[in-house]
DOFIVEX-173623 format. One line per 3 residues: number of its first residue (from 0); their letters; for each residue x, y, z of C-alpha. Coordinates in steps of 0.25 Angstrom, whole numbers. Example, Ala and Ser with C-alpha at 12.3 -4.5 7.8 and 13.67 -1.06 7.14 Angstrom:
residues 2
0) AS) 49/-18/31  55/-4/29
END
This chain:
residues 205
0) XXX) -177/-45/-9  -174/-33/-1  -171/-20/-11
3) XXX) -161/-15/-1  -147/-15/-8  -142/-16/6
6) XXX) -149/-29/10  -139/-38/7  -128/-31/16
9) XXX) -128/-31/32  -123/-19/38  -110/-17/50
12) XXX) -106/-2/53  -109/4/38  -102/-10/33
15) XXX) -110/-19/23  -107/-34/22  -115/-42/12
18) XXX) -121/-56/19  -117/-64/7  -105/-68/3
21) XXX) -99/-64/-11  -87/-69/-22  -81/-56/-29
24) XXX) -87/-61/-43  -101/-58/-38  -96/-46/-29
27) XXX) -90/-39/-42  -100/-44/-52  -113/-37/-44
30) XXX) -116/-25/-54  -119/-16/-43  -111/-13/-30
33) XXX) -119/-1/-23  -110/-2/-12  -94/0/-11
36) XXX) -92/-17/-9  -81/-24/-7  -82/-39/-4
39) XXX) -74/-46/7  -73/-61/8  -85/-62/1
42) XXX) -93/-52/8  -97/-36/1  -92/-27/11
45) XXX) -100/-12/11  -94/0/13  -98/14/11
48) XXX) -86/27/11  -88/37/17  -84/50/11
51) XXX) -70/50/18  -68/40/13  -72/43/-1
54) XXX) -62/56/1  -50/49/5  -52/37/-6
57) XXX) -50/50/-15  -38/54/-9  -31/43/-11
60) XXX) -35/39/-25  -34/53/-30  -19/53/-24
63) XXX) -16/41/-31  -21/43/-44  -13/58/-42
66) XXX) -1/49/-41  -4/40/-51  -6/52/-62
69) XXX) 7/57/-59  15/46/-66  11/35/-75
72) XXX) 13/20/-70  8/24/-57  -4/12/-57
75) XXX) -20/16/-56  -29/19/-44  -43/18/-42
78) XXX) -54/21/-32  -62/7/-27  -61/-4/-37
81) XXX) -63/-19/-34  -50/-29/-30  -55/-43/-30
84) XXX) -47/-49/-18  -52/-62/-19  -65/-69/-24
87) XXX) -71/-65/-11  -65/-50/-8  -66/-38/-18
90) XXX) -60/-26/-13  -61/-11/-19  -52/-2/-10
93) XXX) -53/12/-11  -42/15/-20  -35/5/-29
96) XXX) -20/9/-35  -13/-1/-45  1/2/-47
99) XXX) -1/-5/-62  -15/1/-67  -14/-11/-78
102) XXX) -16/-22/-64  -31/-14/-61  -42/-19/-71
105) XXX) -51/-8/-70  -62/-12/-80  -63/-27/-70
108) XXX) -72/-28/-60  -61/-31/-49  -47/-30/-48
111) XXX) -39/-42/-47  -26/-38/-47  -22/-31/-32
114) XXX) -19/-15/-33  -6/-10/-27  -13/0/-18
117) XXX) -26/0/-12  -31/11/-2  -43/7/6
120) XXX) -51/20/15  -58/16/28  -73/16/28
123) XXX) -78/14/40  -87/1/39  -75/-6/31
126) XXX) -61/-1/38  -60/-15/46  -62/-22/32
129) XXX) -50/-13/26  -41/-16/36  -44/-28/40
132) XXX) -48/-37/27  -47/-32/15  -33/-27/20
135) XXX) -29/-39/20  -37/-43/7  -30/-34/0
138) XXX) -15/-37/8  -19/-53/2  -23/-49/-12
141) XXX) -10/-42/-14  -13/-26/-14  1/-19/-12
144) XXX) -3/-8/-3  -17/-4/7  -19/9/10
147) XXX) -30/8/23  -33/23/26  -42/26/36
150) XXX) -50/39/38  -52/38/52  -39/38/56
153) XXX) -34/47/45  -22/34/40  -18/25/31
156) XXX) -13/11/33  -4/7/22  -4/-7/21
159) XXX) 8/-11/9  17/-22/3  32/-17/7
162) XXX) 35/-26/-8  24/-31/-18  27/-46/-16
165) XXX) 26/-43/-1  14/-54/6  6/-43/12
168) XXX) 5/-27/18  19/-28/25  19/-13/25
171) XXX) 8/-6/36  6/10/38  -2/19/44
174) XXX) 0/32/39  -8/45/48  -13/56/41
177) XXX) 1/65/43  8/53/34  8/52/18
180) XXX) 3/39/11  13/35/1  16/20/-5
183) XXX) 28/15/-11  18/9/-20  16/24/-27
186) XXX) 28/32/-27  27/45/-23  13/44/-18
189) XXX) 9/52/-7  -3/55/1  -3/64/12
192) XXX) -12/52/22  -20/66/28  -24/70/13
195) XXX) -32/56/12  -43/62/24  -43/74/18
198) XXX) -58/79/17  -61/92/8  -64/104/17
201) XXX) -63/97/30  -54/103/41  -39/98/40
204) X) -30/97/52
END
């Protein structure tokens, strides 16, 4: 048995697929994950954040949470946490906002319950599988509203619901870095899209 943690995955462009396929009981019940996983389709997906990425996660969840804290009833947000999708598919998106904290189970080891807002930051091993796939996991399980950004081109594609009963993302946006992300989701929210890429003593135009 090899000792390498690293042996059971095969390697494409910094991605990591698993050879064996995988149910979510099993994929949440292993007690240790070195790796930020997801599974898709039955498959653990590998992906490791650059620090660009980690500095515009924080952006984004610390603009939220600042508009969360200024009025109560405003819903919970959270860095990565687990959404089970389906039996096959667990999903952690880089930030999570319900609009009613009591839907999120923090203390279980998925969510069940679709979040109102999640925000997913490119990598660049698993871009294809953000905007390809698990967009349209998460458009199926029910999520109200996908925020794609994507570093390299300095946006944000906003995929939303124009009503919650609506069948899918009906709404599409691509807002440039001279634009402000706001939602109709979170009243008042506002977040200048250039602010997002910001990184600490680096040169701004």
């Amino acid at each position: 048995m090899s000792l390498d943690p690293r042996a059971d995955y095969r390697y494409l462009d910094d991605m990591a697929t698993t050879r064996q396929l995988m149910d979510a009981d099993a994929f949440l019940a292993r007690p240790e994950r070195p790796f930020h996983e997801e599974l898709i389709d039955g498959r653990i997906v590998v992906s490791e954040a650059t620090p660009r990425h980690q500095l515009a996660l924080t952006q984004i969840l610390v603009a939220i949470n600042v508009w969360t804290d200024g009025d109560a009833g405003r819903g919970a947000v959270t860095p990565p946490i687990d959404l089970r999708i389906s039996d096959r598919t667990v999903l952690a998106p880089d930030v999570v906002w319900y609009a009613d904290a009591s839907r999120a189970d923090l203390d279980a080891p998925a969510q069940l319950r679709p979040p109102d807002l999640a925000a997913e930051i490119r990598s660049p091993s698993t871009w294809r599988y953000d905007v390809g796939v698990k967009r349209e996991r998460y458009e199926g399980w029910g999520v109200g509203e996908l925020w794609l950004v994507d570093g390299d081109s300095r946006s944000v594609l906003v995929n939303r619901r124009s009503r919650p009963d609506a069948a899918g993302f009906d709404v599409a946006l691509e807002l440039g870095e001279d634009e402000v992300l706001t939602s109709p989701g979170l009243p008042g929210f506002e977040l200048a899209v250039r602010a997002i890429f910001v990184v600490p003593g680096e040169h701004q135009k």
